[in-house]
C-alpha positions in Angstrom: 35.4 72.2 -39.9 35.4 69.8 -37.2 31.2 70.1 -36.4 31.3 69.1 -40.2 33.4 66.1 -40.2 31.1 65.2 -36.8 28.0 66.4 -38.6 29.1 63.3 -41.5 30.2 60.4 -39.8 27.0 61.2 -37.3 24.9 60.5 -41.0 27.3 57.5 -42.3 26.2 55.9 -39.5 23.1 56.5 -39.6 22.6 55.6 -43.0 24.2 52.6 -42.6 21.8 51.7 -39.7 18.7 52.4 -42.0 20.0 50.2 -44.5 21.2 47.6 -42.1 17.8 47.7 -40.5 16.0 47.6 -44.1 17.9 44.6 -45.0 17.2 42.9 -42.0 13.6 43.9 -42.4 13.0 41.8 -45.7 11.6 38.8 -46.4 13.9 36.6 -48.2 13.4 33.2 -49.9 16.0 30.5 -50.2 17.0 30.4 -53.8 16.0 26.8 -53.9 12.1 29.1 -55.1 12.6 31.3 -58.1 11.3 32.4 -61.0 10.5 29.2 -63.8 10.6 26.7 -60.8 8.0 23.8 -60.7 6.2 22.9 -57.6 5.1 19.3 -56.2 1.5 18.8 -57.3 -1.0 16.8 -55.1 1.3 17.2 -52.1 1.3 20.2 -49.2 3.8 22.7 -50.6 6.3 24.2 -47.7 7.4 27.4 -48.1 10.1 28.9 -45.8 12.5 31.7 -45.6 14.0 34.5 -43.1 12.5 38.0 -42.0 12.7 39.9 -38.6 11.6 38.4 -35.5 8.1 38.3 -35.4 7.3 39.7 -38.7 4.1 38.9 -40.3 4.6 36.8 -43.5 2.1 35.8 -45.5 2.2 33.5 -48.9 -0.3 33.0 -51.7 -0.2 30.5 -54.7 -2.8 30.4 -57.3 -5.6 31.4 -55.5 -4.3 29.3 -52.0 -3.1 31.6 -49.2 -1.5 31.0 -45.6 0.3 33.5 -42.7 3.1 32.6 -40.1 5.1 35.0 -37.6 9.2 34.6 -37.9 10.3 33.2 -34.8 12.8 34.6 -32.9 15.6 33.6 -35.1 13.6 35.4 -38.2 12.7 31.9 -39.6 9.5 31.3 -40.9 7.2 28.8 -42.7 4.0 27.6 -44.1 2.8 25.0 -46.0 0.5 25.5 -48.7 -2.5 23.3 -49.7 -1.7 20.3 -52.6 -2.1 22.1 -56.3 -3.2 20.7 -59.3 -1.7 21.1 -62.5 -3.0 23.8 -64.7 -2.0 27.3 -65.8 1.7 28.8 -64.7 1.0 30.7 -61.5 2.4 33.4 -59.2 4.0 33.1 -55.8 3.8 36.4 -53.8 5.3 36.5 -49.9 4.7 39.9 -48.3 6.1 41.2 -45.1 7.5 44.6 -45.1 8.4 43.9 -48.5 7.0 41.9 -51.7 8.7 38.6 -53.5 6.8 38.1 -56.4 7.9 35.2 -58.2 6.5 34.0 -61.7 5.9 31.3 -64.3 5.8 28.5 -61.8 4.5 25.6 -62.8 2.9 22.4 -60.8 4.1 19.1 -61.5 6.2 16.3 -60.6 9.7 17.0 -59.0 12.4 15.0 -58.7 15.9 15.0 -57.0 19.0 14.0 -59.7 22.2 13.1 -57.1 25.5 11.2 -57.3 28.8 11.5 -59.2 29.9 11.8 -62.4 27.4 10.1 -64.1 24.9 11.9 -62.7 26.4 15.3 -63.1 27.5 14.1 -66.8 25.7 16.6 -69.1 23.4 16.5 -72.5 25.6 17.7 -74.2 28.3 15.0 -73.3 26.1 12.2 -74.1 25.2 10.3 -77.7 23.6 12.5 -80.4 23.7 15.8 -78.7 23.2 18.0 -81.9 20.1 15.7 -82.1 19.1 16.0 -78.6 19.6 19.8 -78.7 17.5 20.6 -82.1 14.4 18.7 -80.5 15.1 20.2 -76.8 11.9 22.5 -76.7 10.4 21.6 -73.6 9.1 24.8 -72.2 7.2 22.4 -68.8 10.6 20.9 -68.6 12.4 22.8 -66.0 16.1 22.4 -64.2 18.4 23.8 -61.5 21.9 23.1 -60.4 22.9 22.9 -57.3 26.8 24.5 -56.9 29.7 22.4 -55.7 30.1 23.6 -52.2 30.9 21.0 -49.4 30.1 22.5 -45.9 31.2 21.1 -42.1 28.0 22.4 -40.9 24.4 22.5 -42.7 24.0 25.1 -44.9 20.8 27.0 -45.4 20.4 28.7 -48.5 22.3 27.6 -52.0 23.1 31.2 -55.4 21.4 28.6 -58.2 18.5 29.2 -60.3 16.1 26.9 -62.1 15.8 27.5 -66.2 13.6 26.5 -69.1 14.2 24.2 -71.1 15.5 25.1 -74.6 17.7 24.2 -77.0 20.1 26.6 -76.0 20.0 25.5 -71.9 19.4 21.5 -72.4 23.2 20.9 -72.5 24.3 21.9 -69.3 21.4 19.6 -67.9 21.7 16.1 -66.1 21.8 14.1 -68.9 20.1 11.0 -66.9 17.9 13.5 -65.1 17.1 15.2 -68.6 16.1 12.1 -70.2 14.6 10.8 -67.1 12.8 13.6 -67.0 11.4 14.3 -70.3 9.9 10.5 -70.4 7.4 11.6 -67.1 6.9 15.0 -69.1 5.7 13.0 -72.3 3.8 10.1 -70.9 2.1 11.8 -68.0 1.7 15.2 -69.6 2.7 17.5 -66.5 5.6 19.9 -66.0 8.7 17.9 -64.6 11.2 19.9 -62.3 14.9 18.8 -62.1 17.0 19.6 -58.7 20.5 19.0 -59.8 22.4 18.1 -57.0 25.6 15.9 -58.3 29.6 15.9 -57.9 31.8 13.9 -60.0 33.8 11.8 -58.1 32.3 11.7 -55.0 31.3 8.8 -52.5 27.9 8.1 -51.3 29.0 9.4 -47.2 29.2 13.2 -47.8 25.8 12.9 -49.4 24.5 11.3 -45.9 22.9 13.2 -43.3 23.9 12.3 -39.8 20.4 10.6 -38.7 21.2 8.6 -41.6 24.9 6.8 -40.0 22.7 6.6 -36.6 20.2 4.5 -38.0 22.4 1.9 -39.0 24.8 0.3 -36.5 27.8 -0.8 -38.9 27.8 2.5 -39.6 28.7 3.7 -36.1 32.6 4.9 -36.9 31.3 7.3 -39.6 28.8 8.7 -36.7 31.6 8.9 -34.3 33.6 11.0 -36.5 31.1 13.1 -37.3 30.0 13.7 -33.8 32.9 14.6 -32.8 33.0 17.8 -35.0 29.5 18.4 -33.4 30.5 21.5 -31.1 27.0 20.0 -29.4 28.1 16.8 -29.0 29.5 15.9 -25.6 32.6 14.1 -27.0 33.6 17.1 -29.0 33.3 19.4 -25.8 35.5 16.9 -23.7 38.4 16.7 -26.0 38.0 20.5 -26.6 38.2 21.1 -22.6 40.7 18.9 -22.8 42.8 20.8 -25.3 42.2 23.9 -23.3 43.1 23.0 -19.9 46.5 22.0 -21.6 46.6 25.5 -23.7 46.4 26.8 -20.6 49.3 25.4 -19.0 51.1 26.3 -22.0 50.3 30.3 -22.0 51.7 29.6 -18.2 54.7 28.2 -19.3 54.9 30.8 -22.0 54.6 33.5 -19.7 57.6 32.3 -17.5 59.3 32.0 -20.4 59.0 35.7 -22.0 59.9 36.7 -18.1 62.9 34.9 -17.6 64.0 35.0 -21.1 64.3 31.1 -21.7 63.8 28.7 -24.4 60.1 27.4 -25.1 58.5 24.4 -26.9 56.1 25.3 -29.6 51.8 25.1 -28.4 49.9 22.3 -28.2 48.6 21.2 -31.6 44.7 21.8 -32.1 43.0 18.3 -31.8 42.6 17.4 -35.9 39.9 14.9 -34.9 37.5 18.0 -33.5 37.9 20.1 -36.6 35.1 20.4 -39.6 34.5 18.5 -41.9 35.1 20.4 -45.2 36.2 17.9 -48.1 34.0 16.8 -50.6 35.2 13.5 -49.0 34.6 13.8 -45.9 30.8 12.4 -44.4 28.0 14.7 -44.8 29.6 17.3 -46.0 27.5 17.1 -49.3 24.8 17.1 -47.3 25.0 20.1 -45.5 26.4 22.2 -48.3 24.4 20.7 -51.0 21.1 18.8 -49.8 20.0 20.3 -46.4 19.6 24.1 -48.6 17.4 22.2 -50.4 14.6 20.7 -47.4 12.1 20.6 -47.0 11.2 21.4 -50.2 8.4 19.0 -51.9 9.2 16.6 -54.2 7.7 13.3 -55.7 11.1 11.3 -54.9 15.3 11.2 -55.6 16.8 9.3 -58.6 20.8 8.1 -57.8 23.3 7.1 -59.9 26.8 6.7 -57.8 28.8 3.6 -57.1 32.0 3.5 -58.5 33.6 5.6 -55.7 33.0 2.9 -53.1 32.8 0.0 -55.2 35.2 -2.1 -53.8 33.3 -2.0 -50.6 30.7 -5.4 -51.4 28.0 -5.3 -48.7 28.9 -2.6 -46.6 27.6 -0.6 -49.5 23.9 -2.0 -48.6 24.7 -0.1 -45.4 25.6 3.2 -46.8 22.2 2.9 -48.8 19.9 1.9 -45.8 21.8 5.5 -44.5 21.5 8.0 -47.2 17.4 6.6 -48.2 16.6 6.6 -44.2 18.3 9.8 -43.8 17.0 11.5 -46.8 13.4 10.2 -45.9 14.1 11.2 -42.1 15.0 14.9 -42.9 12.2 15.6 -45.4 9.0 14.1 -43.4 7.0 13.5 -46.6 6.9 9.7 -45.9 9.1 7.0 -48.0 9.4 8.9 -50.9 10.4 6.8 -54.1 14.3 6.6 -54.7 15.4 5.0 -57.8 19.1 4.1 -58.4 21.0 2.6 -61.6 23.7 -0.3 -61.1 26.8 0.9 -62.3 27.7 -0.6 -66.0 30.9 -3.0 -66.2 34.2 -1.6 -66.6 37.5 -2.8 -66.5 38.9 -0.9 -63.1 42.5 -2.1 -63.2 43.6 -4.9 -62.7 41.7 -5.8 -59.6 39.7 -8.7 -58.9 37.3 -9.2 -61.6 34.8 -10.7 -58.4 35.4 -7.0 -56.9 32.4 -5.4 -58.9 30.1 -8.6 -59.0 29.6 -8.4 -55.0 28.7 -4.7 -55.3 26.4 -5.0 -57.5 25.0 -7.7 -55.0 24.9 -5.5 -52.6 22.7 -3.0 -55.1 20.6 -5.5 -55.9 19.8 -6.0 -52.0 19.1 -2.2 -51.8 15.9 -3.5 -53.7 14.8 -4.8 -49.6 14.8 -1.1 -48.5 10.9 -0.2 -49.2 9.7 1.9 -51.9 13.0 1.6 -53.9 13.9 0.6 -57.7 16.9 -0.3 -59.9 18.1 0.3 -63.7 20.2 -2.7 -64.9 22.8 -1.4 -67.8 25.3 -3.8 -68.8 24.2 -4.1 -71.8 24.6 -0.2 -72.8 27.5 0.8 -70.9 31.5 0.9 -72.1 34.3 -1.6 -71.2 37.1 1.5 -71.7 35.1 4.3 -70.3 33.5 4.7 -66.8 31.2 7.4 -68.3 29.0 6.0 -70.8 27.4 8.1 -73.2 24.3 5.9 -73.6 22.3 8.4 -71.5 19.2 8.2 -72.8 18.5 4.4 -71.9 19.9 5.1 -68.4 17.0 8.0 -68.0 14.5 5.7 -69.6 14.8 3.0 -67.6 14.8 4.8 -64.7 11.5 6.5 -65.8 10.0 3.2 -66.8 10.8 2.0 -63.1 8.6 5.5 -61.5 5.7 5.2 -64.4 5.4 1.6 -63.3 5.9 2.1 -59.4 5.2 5.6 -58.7 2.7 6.3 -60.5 0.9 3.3 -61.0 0.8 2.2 -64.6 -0.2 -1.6 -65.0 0.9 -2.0 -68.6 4.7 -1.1 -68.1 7.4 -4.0 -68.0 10.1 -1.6 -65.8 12.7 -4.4 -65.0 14.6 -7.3 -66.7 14.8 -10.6 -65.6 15.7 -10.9 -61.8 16.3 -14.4 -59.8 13.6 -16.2 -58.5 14.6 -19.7 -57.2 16.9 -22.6 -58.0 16.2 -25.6 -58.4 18.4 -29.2 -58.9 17.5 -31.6 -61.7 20.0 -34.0 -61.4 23.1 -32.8 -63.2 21.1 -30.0 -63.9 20.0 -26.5 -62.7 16.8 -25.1 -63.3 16.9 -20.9 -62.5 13.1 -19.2 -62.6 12.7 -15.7 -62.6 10.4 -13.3 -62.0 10.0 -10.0 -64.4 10.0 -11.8 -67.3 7.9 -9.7 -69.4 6.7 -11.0 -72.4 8.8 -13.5 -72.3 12.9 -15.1 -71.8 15.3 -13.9 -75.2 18.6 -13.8 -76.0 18.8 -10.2 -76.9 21.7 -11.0 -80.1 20.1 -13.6 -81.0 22.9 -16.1 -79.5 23.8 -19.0 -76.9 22.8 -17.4 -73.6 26.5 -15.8 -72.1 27.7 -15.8 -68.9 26.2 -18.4 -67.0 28.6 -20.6 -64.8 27.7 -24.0 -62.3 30.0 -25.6 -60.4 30.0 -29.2 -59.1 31.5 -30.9 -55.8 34.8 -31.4 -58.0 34.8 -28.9 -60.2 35.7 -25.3 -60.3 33.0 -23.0 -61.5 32.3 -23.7 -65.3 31.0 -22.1 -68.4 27.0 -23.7 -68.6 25.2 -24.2 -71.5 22.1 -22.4 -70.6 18.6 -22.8 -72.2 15.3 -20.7 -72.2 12.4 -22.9 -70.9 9.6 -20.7 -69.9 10.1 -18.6 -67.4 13.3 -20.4 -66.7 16.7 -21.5 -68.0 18.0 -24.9 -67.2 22.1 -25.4 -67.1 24.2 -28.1 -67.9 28.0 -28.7 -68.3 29.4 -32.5 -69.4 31.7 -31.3 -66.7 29.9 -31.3 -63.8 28.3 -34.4 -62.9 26.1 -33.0 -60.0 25.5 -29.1 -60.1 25.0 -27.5 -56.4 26.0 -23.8 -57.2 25.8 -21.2 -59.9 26.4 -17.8 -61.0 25.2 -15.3 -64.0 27.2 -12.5 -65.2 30.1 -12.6 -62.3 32.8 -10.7 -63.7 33.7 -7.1 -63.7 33.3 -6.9 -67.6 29.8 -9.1 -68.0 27.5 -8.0 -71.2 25.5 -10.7 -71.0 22.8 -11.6 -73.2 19.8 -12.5 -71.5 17.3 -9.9 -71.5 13.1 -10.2 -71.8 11.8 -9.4 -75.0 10.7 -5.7 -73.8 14.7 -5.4 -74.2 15.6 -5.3 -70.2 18.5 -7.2 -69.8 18.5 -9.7 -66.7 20.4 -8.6 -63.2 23.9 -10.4 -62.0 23.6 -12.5 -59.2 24.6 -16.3 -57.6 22.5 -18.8 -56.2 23.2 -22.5 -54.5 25.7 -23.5 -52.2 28.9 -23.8 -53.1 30.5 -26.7 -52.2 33.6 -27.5 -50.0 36.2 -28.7 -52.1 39.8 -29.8 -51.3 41.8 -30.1 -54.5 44.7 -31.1 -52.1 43.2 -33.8 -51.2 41.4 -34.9 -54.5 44.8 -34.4 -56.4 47.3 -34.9 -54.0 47.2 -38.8 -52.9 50.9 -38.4 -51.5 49.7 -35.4 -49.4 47.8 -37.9 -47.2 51.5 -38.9 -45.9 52.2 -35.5 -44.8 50.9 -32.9 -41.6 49.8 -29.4 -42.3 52.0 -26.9 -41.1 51.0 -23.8 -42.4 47.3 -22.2 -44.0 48.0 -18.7 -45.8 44.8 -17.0 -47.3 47.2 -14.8 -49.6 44.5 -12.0 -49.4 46.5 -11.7 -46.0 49.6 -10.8 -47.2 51.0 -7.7 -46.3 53.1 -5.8 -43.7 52.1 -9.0 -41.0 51.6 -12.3 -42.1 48.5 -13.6 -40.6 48.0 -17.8 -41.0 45.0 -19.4 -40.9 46.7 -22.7 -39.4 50.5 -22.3 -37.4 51.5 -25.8 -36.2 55.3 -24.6 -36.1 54.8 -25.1 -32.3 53.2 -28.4 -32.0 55.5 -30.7 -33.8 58.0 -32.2 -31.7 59.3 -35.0 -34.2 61.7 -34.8 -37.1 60.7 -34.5 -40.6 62.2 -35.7 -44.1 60.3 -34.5 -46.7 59.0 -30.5 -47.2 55.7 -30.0 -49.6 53.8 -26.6 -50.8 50.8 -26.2 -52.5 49.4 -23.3 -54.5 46.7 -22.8 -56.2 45.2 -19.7 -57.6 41.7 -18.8 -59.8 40.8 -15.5 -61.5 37.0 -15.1 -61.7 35.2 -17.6 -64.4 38.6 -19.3 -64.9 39.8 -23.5 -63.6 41.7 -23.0 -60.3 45.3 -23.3 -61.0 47.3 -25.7 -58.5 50.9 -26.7 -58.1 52.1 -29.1 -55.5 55.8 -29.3 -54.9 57.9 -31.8 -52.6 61.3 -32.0 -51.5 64.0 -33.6 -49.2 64.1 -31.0 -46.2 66.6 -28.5 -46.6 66.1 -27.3 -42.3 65.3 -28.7 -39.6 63.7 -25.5 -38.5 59.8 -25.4 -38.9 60.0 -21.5 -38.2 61.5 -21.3 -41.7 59.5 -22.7 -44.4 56.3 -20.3 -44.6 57.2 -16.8 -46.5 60.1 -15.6 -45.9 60.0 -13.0 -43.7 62.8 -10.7 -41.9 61.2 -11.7 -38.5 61.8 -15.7 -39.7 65.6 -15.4 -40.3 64.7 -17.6 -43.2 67.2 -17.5 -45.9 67.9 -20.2 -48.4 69.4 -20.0 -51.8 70.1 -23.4 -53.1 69.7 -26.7 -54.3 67.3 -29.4 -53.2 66.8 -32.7 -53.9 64.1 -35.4 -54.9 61.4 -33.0 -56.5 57.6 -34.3 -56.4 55.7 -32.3 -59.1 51.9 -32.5 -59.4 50.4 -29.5 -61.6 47.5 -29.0 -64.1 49.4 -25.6 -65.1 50.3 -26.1 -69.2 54.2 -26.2 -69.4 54.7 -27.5 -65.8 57.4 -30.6 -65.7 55.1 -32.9 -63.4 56.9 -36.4 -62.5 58.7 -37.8 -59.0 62.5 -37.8 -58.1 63.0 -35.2 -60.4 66.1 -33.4 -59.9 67.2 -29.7 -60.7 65.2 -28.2 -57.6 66.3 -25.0 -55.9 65.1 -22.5 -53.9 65.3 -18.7 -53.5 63.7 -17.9 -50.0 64.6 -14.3 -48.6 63.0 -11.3 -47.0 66.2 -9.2 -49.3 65.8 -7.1 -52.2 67.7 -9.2 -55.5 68.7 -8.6 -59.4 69.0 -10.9 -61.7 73.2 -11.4 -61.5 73.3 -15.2 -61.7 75.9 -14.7 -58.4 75.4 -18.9 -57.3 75.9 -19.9 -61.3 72.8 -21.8 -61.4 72.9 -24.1 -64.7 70.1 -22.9 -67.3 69.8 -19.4 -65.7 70.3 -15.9 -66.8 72.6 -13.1 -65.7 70.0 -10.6 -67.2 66.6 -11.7 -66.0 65.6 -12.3 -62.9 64.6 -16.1 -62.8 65.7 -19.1 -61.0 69.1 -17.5 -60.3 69.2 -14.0 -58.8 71.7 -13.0 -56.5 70.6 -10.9 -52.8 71.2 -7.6 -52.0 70.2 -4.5 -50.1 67.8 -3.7 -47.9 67.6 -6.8 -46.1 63.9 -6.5 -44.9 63.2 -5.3 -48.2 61.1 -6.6 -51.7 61.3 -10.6 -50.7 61.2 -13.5 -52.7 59.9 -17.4 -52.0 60.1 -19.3 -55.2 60.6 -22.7 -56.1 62.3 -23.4 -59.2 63.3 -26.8 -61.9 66.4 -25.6 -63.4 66.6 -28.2 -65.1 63.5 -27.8 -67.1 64.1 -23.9 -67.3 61.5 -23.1 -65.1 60.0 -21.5 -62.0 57.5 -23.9 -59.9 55.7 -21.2 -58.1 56.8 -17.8 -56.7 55.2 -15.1 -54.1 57.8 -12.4 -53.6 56.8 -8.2 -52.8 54.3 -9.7 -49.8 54.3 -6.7 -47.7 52.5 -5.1 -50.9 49.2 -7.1 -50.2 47.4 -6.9 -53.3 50.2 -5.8 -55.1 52.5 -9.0 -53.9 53.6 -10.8 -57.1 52.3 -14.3 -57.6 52.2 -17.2 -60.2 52.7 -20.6 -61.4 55.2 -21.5 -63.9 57.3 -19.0 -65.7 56.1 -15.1 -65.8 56.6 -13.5 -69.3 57.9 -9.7 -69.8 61.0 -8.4 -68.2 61.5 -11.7 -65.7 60.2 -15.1 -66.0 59.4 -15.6 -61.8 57.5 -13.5 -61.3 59.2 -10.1 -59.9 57.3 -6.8 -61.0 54.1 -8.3 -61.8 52.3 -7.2 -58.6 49.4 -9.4 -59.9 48.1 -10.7 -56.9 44.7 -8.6 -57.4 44.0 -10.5 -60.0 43.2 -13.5 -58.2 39.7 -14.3 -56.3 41.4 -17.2 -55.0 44.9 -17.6 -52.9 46.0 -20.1 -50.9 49.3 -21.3 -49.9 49.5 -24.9 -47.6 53.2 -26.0 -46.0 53.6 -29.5 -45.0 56.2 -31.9 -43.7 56.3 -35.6 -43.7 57.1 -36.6 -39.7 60.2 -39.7 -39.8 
């Protein structure tokens, strides 16, 4: 009984050997090749994959043959001759064993990647029962790429490329679908579709590492991901590191268990050392998600992500110049074409509406990086939805942009309108463009939208903007002398201008804009008075950080205390408010915001109020009385505690009462009680962008200003103390 419980385990094993060895023996194929795929045409064609240590592979294609040996890590590759397009064909590897893989066609291949817009399906988008009917595109093939973020790159991906049909077109890239099947009809060759998109997702895990090297404002990113390198020197110092104080720990733990005393916990594994394995984190989309997929031939990458990074403004022309350089770097098949689309307009809170302008600048300067294109879409996406379903323009465009490019067609008009130069004519701008097709339109038929100069004293205005050629000259009555201007700056622009091909035109700016002091243009009695504080209010927050703190350098006594605020939203007048008083402390420390550190604390009544506003509703006038203050770093309600005349017990206005914490919401407001009004108010400062701010009373629960946490609202915040010296 015994010699036959021997006798099996003796052939378990070896069974399990054979088929260990027989699985180790085969030649494998990443699954980026299958059945149905399509293959680069007029390029070399690399084919790789894994089979014993110096195994004998060999591939043939259509008639085109090559051999290689594994190396000693089983890895192999050739690379095939360049392939015209013609019949399907077979691709046979033999080793030990035979891949045979069929219906592969030769044609044009093209990488889809981003976020949600990219991954956003047919059958998502406009007039899918449409789109799905007509969907019989047997040349037309696709494969997506699973979600699988990776610390480490990955080589091999389970996916597998399908026909297109109506019954497989929905779960397509829409904007690779449509892209695609523009190529497929106008060129007339197979198109191949690598899906490889995450909703959501920023443009760093999609960036290999040589890609954050290459670019030296990039060089935190690098350092993180270096230091999960278990290569990388810095990653081996703080792992030695770690050790040598394990180490001392096992000692102490030892002594411990022996003489039966107490013990503190390990040391904690260095976080900073560990992989990267969020979809968040940088490269990880690369490695899980792109690397599986090189080096294998394509024509070039088409992009569509943004609006997970777009509050970044130009550092996003840095994360381009390291995803293209890194992409290019890793697939050695030269500077391949890589098309993008500027992300549509949408409403994105209640931020800055100057916020998605400068990253759309810093697209449009992506255009520098060589061999690179751009689809404009502001006039096809959706105010209330990030995702629109206007797919088909998106692909269209973007396919417009390769025919013309890419593959050389000279009748194609592939871009709208884009800045040229600027030049003045008197009270005048002229702005020239270039890609002006057929010609300059107003694409509804109406006054050109969305074009703003601004003057030496004037604010940026709404210009009356004409066609002229390849031009449009602007004008406002007014702005005497134009210097600057700006088209389409604002987080919800549609604008209008467009060539006659139907491209609408790209945002940008132009000009200088001038310095301009409305202080001192408005203010004559300012002229009387010394600057004691400069706030930027863009640097409120935990710290207060002033641009200008004389607090220190006046020795002599003052009378007379001033502020002046003055806020603009994008395409909107600055709004200003200047506000004097008899002094109400001696004590220069205490009249910039209110901060626990300042020991300011005021709530009361001043005297002699100097009002100078162009806010509708503002009281303006001199010796006006029913001033107070409210200046305190304390949380508040609206009790009416100091029975201010004219204010509320119920809303919090221009008499609120303090209360616990004392280093808690804060208030610094200004108020005419008389006139039933609040001056100007910044209170919840240590929220930064969420710090409340106005002019004149707030509407809604309180009238100054508490709970609004509006400051993100405004492009421009700027807060100036003085004092008149006796």
């Amino acid at each position: 009984m015994k010699l036959k419980r021997v006798f099996l385990v003796v052939v378990a094993c070896l069974t399990l050997f054979c088929i260990t060895t027989m699985s180790q023996a085969e030649v494998r194929l990443p699954h980026i090749f299958g059945d149905h795929m399509v293959l680069q045409r007029d390029q070399p064609i690399p084919v790789w994959g894994w089979a014993d240590p110096g195994e004998m592979v060999s591939v043939e294609l259509g008639g085109s043959s090559s051999s290689t040996v594994a190396d000693d890590k089983g890895k192999w590759m050739v690379k095939l001759p360049a392939q015209k397009v013609g019949d399907p064909v077979t691709l046979n590897v033999k080793g030990t064993n035979t891949i045979t893989l069929s219906d592969v066609l030769i044609g044009e291949v093209w990488l889809c990647s981003g976020q949600s817009n990219m991954e956003w399906t047919v059958s998502r988008s406009n007039d899918f029962e449409e789109e799905k009917a007509t969907a019989k595109y047997r040349k037309i093939r696709h494969i997506k790429i699973p979600k699988r973020p990776n610390g480490f790159p990955q080589d091999d991906v389970e996916a597998e490329w399908t026909i297109c049909s109506p019954d497989t077109v929905g779960n397509y890239t829409a904007v690779g679908y449509f892209f695609g099947r523009k190529l497929h009809k106008d060129l007339d060759v197979p198109i191949g579709l690598i899906n490889s998109s995450w909703g959501g997702t920023r443009i760093e895990p999609w960036t290999p590492p040589c890609g954050f090297a290459a670019v030296p404002n990039l060089s935190d990113i690098l350092k993180q991901v270096q230091l999960t390198d278990p290569a990388n020197a810095s990653y081996q110092s703080t792992l030695s590191t770690y050790l040598q104080g394990l180490e001392k720990w096992l000692a102490q733990a030892n002594t411990a268990l022996k003489d039966k005393t107490p013990l503190t916990p390990p040391p904690k594994y260095p976080t900073a050392i560990q992989p990267l394995t969020s979809p968040g984190s940088p490269t990880t989309l690369y490695n899980g998600m792109i690397h599986p997929l090189v080096p294998f031939a394509m024509r070039g990458a088409i992009w569509y992500q943004g609006e997970s990074n777009h509050r970044e403004g130009m550092l996003y022309y840095d994360k381009m110049k390291a995803l293209i350089g890194g992409w290019r770097e890793v697939w050695n098949q030269g500077e391949f074409p890589f098309l993008y689309v500027q992300i549509a307009p949408f409403q994105y809170g209640s931020e800055s509406p100057s916020i998605l302008p400068v990253f759309w600048e810093a697209q449009n300067k992506a255009l520098e990086i060589p061999n690179t294109g751009q689809a404009v879409i502001h006039d096809i996406g959706n105010l209330q939805d990030i995702h629109p379903k206007n797919k088909q323009d998106v692909g269209k465009r973007l396919a417009l942009i390769a025919l013309a490019k890419t593959y050389g067609r000279k009748d194609i008009v592939h871009s709208g309108p884009v800045f040229k130069s600027l030049k003045k004519e008197g009270a005048k701008l002229r702005v020239t463009f270039n890609h002006v097709g057929s010609g300059l339109v107003s694409r509804d038929d109406k006054p050109l939208s969305l074009f703003e100069i601004i003057g030496e004293d004037t604010d940026f205005v709404p210009a009356k903007a004409v066609i002229d050629g390849d031009s449009v000259v602007l004008s406002s009555p007014k702005v005497r002398k134009a210097a600057a201007m700006r088209f389409a700056w604002h987080k919800l622009a549609e604008p209008n201008l467009a060539n006659k091909e139907g491209l609408p035109a790209v945002p940008f700016r132009a000009g200088k804009v001038p310095e301009r002091d409305w202080l001192s243009l408005k203010v004559d009695e300012a002229k009387e008075y010394k600057l004691l504080y400069d706030l930027d209010l863009k640097n409120l927050g935990q710290q207060i950080k002033y641009t200008h703190d004389a607090s220190q350098d006046f020795k002599s006594p003052f009378d007379r205390i001033a502020y002046f605020l003055e806020l603009q939203k994008i395409g909107e007048e600055t709004q200003y408010v200047y506000v004097s008083m008899d002094a109400f402390t001696d004590d220069l420390t205490k009249l910039g915001i209110p901060t626990f550190s300042s020991k300011a604390n005021f709530q009361m009544k001043v005297d002699n109020l100097n009002i100078i506003s162009n806010v509708n509703g503002i009281k303006t006038g001199t010796g006006l009385t029913g001033g107070n203050i409210e200046f305190w770093p304390n949380n508040y309600g609206p009790n009416n505690s100091m029975s201010i005349p004219n204010a509320s017990s119920r809303l919090w206005d221009f008499g609120d009462e303090t209360g616990p914490p004392v280093n808690g919401y804060g208030c610094m407001q200004v108020h005419n009680f008389e006139a039933k009004q609040t001056i100007f108010a910044i209170n919840q400062w240590k929220s930064g962008p969420n710090a409340d701010i106005g002019i004149g009373n707030s509407t809604g629960r309180t009238r100054d200003w508490t709970f609004t946490s509006n400051a993100s609202q405004y492009d421009v915040k700027r807060l100036r103390v003085l004092v008149r010296l006796k």
